[in-house]
N, CA, C and O atoms as a GROMACS GRO file, in nm:
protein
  436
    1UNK      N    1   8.620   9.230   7.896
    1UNK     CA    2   8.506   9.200   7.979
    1UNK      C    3   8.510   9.292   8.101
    1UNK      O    4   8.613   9.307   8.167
    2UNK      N    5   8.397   9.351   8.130
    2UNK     CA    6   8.389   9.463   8.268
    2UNK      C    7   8.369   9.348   8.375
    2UNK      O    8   8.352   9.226   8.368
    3UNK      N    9   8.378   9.461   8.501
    3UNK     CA   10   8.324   9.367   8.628
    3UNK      C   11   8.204   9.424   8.657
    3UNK      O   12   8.179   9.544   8.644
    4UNK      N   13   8.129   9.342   8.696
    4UNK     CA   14   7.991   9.423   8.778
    4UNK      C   15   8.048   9.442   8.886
    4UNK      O   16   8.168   9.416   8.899
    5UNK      N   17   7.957   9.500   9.006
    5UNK     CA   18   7.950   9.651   9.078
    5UNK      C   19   7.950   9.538   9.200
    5UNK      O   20   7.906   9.595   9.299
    6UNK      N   21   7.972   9.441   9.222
    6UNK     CA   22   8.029   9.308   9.323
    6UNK      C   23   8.143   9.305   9.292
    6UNK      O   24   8.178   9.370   9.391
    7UNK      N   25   8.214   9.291   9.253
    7UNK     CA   26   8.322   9.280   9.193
    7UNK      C   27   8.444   9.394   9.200
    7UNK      O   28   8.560   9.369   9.233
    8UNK      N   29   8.403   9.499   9.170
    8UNK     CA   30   8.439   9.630   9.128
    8UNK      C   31   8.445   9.631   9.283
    8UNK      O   32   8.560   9.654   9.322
    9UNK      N   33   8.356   9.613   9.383
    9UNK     CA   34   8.394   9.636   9.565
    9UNK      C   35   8.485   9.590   9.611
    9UNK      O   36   8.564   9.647   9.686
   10UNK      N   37   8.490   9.407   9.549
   10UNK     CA   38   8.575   9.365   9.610
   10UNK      C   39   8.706   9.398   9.531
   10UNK      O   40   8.798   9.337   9.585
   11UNK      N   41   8.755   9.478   9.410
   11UNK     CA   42   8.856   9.506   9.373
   11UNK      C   43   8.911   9.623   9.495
   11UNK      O   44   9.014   9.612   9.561
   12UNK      N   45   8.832   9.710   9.501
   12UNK     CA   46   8.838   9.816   9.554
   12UNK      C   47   8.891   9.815   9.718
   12UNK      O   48   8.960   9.899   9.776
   13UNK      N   49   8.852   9.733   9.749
   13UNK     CA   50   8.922   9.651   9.879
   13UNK      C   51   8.989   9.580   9.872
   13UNK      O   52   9.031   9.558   9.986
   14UNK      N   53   9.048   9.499   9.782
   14UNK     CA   54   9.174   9.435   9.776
   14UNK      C   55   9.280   9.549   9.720
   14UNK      O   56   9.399   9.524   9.740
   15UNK      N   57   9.249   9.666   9.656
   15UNK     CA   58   9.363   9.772   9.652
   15UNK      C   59   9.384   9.881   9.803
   15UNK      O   60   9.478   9.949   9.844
   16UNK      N   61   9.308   9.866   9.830
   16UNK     CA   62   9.333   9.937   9.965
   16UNK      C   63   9.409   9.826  10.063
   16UNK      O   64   9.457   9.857  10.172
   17UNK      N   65   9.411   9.768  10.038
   17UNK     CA   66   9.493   9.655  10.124
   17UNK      C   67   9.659   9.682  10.040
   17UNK      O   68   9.764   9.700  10.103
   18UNK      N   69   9.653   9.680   9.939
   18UNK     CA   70   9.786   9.656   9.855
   18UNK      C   71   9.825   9.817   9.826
   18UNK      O   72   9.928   9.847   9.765
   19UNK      N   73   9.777   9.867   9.852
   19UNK     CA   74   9.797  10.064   9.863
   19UNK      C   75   9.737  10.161   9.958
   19UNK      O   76   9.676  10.267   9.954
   20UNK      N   77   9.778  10.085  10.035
   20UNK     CA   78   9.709  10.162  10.212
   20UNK      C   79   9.711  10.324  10.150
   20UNK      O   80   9.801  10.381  10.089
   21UNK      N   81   9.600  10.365  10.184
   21UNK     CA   82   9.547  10.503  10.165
   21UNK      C   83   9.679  10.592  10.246
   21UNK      O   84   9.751  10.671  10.184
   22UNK      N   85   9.690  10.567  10.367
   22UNK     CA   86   9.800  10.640  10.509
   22UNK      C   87   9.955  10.620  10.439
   22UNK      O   88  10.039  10.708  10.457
   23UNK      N   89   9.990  10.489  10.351
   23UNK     CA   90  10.126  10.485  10.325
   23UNK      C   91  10.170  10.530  10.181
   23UNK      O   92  10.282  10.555  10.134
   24UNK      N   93  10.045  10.534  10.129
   24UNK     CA   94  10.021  10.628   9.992
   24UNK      C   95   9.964  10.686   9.983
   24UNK      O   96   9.859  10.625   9.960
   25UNK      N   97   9.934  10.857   9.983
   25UNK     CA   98   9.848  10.913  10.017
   25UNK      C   99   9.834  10.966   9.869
   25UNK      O  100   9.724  10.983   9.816
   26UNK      N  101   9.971  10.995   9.800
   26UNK     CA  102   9.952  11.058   9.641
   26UNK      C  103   9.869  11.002   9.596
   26UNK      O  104   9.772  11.059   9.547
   27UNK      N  105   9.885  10.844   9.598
   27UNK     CA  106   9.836  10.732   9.446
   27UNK      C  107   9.656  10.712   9.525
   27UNK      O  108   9.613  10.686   9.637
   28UNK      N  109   9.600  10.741   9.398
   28UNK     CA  110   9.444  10.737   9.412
   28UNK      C  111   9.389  10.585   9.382
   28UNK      O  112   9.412  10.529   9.274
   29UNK      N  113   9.333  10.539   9.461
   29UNK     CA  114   9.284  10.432   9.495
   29UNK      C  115   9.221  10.377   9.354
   29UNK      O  116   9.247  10.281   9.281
   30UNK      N  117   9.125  10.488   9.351
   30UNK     CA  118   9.025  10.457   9.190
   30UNK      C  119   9.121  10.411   9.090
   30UNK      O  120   9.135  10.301   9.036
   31UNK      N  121   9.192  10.540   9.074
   31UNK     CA  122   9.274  10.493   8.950
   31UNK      C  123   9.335  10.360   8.933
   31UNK      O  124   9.337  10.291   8.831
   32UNK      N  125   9.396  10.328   9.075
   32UNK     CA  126   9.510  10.176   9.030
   32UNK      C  127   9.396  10.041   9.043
   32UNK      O  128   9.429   9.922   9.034
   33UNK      N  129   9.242  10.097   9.068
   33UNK     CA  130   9.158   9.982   9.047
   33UNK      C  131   9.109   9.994   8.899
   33UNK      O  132   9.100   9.893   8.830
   34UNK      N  133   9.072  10.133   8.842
   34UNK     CA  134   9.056  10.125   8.705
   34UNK      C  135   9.160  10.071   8.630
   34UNK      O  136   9.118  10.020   8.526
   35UNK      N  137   9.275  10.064   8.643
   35UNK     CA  138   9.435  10.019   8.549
   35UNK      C  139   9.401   9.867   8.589
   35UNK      O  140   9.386   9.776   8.506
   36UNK      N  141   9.393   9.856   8.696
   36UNK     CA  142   9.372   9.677   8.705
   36UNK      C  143   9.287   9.652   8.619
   36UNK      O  144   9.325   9.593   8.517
   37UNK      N  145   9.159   9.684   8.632
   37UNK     CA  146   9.045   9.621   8.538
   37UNK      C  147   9.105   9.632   8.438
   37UNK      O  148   9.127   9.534   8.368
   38UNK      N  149   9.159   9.791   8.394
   38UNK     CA  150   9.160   9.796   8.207
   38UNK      C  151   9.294   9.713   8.181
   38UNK      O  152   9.349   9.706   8.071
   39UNK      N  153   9.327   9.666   8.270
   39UNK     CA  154   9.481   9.581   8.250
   39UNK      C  155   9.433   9.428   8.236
   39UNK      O  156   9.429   9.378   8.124
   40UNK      N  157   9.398   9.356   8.345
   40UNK     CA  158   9.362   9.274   8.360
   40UNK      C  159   9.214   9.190   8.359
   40UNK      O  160   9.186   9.074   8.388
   41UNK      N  161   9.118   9.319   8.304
   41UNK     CA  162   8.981   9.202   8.338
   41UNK      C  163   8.970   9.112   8.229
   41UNK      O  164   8.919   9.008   8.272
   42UNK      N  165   8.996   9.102   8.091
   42UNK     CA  166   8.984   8.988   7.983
   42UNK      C  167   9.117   8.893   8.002
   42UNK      O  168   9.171   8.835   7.908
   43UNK      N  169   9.160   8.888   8.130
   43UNK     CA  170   9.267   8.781   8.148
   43UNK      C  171   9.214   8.681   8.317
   43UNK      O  172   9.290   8.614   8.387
   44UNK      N  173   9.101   8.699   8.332
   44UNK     CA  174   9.037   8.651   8.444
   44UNK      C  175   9.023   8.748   8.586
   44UNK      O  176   8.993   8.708   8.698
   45UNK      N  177   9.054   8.884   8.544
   45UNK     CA  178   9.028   8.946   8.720
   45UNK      C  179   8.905   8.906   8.746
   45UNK      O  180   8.903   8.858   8.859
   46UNK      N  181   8.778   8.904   8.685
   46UNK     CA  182   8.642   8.875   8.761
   46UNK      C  183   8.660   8.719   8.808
   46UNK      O  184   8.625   8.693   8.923
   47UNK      N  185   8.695   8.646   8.752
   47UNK     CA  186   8.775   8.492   8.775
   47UNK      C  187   8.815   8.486   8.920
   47UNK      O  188   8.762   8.417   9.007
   48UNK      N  189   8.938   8.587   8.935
   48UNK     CA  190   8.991   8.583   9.084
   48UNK      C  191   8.915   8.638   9.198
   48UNK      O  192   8.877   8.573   9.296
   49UNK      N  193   8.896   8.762   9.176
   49UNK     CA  194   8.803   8.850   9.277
   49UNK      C  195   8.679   8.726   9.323
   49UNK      O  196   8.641   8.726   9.440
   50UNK      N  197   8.616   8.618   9.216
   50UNK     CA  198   8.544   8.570   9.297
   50UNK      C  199   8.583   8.418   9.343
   50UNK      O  200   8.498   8.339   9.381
   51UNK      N  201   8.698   8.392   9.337
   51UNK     CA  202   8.784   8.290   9.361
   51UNK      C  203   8.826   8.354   9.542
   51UNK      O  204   8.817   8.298   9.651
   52UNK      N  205   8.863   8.464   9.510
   52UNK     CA  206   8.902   8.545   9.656
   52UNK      C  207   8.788   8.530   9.727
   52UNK      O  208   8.815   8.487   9.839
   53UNK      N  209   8.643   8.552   9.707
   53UNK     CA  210   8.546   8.586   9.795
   53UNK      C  211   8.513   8.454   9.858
   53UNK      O  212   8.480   8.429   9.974
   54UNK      N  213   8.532   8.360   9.736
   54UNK     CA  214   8.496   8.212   9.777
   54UNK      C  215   8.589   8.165   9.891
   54UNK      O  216   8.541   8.117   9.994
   55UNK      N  217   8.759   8.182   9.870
   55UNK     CA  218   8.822   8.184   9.949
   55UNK      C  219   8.820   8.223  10.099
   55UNK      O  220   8.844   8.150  10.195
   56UNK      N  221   8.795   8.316  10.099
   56UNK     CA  222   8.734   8.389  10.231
   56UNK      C  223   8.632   8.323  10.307
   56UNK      O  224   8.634   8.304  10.428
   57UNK      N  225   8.551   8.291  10.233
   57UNK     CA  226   8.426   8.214  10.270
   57UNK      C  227   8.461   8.077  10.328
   57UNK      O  228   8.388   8.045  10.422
   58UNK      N  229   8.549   7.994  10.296
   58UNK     CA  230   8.589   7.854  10.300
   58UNK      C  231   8.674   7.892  10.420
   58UNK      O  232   8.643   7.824  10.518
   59UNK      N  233   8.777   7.985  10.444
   59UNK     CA  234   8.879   7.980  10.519
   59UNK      C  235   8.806   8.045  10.649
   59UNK      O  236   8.787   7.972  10.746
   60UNK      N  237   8.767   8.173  10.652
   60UNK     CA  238   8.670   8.257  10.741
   60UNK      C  239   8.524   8.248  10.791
   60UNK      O  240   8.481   8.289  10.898
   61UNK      N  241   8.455   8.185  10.689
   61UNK     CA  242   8.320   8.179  10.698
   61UNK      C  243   8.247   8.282  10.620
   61UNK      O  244   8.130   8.262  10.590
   62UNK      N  245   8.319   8.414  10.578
   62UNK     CA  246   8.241   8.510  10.538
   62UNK      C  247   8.326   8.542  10.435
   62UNK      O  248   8.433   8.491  10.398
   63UNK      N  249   8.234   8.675  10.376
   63UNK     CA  250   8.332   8.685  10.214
   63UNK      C  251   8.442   8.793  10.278
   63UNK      O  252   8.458   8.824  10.396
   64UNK      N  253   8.530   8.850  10.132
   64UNK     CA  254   8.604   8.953  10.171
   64UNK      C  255   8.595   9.051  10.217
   64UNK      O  256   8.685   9.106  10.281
   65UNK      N  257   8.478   9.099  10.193
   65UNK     CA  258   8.430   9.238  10.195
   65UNK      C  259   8.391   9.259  10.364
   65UNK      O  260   8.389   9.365  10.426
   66UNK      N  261   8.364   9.135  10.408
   66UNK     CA  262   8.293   9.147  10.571
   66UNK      C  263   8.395   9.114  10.685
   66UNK      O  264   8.375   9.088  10.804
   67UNK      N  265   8.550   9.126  10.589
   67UNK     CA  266   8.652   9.066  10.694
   67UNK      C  267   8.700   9.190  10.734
   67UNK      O  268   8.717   9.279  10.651
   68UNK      N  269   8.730   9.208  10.884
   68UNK     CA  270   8.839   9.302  10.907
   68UNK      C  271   8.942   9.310  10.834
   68UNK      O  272   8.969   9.212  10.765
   69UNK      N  273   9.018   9.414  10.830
   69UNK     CA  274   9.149   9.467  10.723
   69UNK      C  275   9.298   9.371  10.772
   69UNK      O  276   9.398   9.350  10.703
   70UNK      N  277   9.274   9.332  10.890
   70UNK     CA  278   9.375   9.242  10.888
   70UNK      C  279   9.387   9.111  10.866
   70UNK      O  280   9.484   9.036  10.856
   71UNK      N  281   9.232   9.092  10.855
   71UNK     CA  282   9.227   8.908  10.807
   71UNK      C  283   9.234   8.967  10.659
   71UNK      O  284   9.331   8.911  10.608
   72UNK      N  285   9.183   9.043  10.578
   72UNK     CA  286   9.200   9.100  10.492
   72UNK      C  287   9.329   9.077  10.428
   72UNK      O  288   9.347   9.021  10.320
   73UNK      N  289   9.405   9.118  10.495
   73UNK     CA  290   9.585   9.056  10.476
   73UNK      C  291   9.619   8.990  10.474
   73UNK      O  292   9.692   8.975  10.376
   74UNK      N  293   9.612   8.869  10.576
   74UNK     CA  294   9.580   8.739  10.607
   74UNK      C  295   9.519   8.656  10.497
   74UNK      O  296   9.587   8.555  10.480
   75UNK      N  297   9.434   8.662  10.432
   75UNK     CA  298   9.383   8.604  10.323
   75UNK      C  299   9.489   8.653  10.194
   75UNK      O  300   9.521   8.567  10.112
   76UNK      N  301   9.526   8.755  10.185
   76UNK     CA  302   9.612   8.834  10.074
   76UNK      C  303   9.756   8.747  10.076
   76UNK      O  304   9.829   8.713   9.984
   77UNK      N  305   9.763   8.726  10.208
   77UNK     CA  306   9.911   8.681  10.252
   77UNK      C  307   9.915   8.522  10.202
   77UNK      O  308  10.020   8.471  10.164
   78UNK      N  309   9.784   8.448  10.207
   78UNK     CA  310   9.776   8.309  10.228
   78UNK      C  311   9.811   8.305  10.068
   78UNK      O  312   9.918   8.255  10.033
   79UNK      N  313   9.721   8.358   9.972
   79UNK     CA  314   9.693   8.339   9.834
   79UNK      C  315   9.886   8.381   9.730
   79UNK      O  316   9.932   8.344   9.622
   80UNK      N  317   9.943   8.486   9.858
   80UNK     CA  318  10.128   8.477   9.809
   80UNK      C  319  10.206   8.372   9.804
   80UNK      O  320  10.310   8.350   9.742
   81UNK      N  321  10.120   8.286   9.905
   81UNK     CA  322  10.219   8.186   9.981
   81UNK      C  323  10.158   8.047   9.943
   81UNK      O  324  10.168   7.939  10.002
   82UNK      N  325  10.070   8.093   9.787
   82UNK     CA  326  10.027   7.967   9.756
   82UNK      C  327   9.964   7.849   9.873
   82UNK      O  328   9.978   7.726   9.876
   83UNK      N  329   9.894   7.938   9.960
   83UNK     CA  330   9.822   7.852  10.070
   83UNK      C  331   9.675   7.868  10.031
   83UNK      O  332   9.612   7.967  10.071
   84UNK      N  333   9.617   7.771   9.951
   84UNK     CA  334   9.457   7.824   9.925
   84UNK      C  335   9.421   7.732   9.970
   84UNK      O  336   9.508   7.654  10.009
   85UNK      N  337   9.296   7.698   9.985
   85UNK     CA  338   9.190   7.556  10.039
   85UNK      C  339   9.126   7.556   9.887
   85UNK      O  340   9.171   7.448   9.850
   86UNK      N  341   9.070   7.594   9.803
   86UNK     CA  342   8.929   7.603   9.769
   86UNK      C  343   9.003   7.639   9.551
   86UNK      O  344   9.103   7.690   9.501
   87UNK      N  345   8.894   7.584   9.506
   87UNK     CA  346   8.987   7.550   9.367
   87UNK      C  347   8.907   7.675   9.294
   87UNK      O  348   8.787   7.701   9.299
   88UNK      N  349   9.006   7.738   9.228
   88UNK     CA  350   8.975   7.899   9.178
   88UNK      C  351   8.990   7.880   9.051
   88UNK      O  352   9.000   7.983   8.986
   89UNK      N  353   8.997   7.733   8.966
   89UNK     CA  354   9.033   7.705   8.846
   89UNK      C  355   9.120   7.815   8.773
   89UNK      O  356   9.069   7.873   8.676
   90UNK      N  357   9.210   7.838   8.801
   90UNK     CA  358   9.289   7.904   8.760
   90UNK      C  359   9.413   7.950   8.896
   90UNK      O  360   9.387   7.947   9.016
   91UNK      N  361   9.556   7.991   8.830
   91UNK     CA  362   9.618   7.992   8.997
   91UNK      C  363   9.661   8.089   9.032
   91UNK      O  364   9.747   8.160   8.980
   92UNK      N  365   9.582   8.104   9.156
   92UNK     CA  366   9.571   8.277   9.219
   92UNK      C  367   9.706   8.330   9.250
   92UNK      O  368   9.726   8.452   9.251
   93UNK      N  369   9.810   8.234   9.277
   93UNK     CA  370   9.921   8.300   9.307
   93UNK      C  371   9.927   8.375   9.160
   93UNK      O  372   9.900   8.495   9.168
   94UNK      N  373   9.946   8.345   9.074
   94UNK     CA  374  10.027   8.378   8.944
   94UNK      C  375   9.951   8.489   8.892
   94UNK      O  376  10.005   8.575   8.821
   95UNK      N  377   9.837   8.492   8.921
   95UNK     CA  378   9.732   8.614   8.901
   95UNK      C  379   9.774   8.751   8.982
   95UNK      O  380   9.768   8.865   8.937
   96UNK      N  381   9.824   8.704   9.132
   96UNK     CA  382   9.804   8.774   9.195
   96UNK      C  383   9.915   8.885   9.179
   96UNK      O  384   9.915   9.005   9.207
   97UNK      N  385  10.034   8.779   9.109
   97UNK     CA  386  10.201   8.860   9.076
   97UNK      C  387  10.148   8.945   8.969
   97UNK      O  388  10.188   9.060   8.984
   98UNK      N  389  10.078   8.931   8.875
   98UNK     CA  390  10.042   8.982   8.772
   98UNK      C  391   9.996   9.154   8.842
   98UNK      O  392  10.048   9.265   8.834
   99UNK      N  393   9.854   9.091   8.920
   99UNK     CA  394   9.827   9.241   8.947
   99UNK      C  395   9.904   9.379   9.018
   99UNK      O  396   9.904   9.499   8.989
  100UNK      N  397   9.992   9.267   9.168
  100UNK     CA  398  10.103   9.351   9.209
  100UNK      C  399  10.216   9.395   9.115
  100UNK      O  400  10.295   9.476   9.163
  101UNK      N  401  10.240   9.351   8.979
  101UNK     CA  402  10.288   9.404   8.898
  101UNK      C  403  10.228   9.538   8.838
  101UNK      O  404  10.294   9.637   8.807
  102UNK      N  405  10.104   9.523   8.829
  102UNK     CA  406  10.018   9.664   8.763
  102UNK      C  407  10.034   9.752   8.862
  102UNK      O  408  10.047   9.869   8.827
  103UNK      N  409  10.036   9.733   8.953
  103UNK     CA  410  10.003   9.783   9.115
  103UNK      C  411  10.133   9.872   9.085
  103UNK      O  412  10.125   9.991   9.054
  104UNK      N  413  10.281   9.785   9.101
  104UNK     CA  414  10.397   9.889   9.101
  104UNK      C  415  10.380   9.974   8.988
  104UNK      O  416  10.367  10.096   8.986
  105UNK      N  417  10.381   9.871   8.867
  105UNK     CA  418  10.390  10.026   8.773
  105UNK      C  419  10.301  10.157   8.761
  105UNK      O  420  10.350  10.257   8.709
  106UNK      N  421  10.161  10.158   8.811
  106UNK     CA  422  10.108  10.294   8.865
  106UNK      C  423  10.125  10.370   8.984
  106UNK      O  424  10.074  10.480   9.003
  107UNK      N  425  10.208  10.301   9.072
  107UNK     CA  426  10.213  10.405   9.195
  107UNK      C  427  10.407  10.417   9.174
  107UNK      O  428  10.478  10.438   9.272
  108UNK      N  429  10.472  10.400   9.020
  108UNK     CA  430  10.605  10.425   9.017
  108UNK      C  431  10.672  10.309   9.123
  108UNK      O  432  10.788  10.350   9.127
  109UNK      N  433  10.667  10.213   9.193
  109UNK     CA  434  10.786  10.172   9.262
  109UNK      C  435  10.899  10.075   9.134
  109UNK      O  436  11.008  10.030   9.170
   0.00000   0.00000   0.00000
């Protein structure tokens, strides 16, 4: 299953959070969001991404996309630490190990 082009943004900003452009400058942004999708979208990434936005929304007031980069983190940080408010029917922590797993194995750590 693809993501639509909502989706695909907010991927795209949750990898720039998890592969700061300045602390990785080799590893291309696009790519480790295309490996996510082609890794993970028929296992619920469109599921989470809008579990995240909802999140945001409940905790912040606004979605992901309209948060500064450090609430940005802040929300990234809450969903590690198994701190959610808001029911994503499915559990974002365990999703989320999944993707930081895809995450290391394309940028080699």
């Amino acid at each position: 299953m693809s993501l639509d082009d909502d989706e695909r943004a907010v991927l795209a900003a949750v990898v720039d959070r998890m592969v700061p452009p300045a602390e990785f400058p080799q590893v291309s942004q696009a790519d480790v969001a295309a490996r996510l999708e082609e890794r993970l979208a028929d296992d619920g990434l469109g599921r989470w991404l809008r579990g995240l936005v909802g999140e945001s929304s409940t905790v912040y007031s606004t979605g992901f996309l309209e948060l500064h980069p450090g609430t940005r983190d802040e929300v990234l940080d809450r969903i590690e630490a198994e701190n959610i408010r808001t029911d994503w029917g499915m559990d974002p922590t365990v999703f989320f190990g999944r993707m930081i797993d895809v995450v290391a194995e394309v940028i080699g750590a």
